[in-house]
C-alpha positions as a printed NumPy array, in Angstrom:
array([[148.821,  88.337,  22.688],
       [149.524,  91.809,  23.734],
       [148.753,  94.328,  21.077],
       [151.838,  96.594,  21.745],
       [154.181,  93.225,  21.673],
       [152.404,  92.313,  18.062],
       [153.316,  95.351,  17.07 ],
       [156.8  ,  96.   ,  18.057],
       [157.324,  91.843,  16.79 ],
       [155.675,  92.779,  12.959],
       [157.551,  96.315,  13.359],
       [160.942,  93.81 ,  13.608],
       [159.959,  91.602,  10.48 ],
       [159.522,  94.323,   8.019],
       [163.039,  95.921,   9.105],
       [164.675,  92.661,   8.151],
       [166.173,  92.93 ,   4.352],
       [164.476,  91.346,   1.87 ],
       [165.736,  88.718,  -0.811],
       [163.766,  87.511,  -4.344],
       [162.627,  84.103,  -3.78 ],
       [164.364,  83.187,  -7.25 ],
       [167.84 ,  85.029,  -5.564],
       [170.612,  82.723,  -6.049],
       [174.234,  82.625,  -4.684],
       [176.872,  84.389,  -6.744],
       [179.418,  81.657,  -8.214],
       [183.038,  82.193,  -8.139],
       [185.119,  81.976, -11.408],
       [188.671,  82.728, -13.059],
       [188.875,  84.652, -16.181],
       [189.908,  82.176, -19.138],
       [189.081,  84.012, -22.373],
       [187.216,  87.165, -23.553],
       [185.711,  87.643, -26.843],
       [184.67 ,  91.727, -27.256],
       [183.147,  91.185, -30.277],
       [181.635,  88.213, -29.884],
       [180.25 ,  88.74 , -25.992],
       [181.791,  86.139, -24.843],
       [183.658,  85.011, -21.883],
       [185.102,  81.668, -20.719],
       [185.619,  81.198, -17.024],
       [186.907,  78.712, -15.06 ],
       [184.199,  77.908, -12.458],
       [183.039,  76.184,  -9.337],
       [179.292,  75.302,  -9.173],
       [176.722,  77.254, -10.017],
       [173.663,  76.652,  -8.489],
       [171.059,  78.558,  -9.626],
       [171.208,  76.291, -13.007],
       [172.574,  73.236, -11.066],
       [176.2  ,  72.86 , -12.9  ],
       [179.013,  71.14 , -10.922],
       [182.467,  73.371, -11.588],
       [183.61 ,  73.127, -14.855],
       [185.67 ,  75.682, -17.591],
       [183.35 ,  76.72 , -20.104],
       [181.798,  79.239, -22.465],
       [179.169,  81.865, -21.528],
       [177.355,  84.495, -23.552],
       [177.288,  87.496, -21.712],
       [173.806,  89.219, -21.135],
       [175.292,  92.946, -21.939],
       [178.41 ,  93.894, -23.371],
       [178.822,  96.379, -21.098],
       [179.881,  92.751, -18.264],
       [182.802,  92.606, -20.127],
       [183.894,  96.446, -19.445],
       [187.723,  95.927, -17.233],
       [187.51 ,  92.382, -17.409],
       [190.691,  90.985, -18.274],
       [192.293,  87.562, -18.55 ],
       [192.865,  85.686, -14.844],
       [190.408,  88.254, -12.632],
       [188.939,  86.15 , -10.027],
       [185.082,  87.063, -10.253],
       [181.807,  86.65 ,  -9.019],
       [178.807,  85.977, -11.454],
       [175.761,  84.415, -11.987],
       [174.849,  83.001, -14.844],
       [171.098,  81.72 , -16.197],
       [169.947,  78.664, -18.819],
       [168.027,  79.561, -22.025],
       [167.228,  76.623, -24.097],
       [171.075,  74.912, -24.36 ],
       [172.523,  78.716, -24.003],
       [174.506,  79.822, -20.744],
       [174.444,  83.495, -20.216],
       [175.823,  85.329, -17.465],
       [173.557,  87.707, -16.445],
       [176.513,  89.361, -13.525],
       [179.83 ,  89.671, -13.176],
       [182.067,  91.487, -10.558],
       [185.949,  91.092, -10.394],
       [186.672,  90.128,  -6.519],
       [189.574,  91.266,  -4.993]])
């Protein structure tokens, strides 16, 4: 292969972005419930796949307080969420517009 075309095809793979291996698709949710004090929030979900859980309305403990900063009751939002033993946390959470 031609040294110059090797170069310019390697040159074209490391410009592509890059994703974690472990990256998973953010799930989409409605606000149901949030609990300040005890981080808390329930949403109204459709699967999520990086733990493998068909859509559902349930309970999550939120990762950092600071997820439930302008979150309010009905926002449509965009999370992921992670398993810990038989704990659900959400780990992200952006209200989508």
């Amino acid at each position: 292969m031609n040294k110059s075309l090797l170069l310019a095809a390697l040159a074209t793979l490391l410009s592509l972005p890059v994703q974690a291996a472990d990256s998973q698709p953010l799930s989409r949710g409605e606000v149901r419930m949030v609990d300040i004090a005890s981080q808390k929030i329930t949403l109204r979900h459709g699967p999520i796949s990086s733990i493998g859980m068909p859509p559902m309305t349930m309970v999550f403990e939120v990762e950092k307080p600071e997820l439930l900063e302008g979150i309010s009751v009905g926002d449509r939002v965009d999370f992921q969420a992670k398993q810990q033993a038989n704990r659900f946390i959400v780990t992200e959470l952006h209200v989508t517009k």
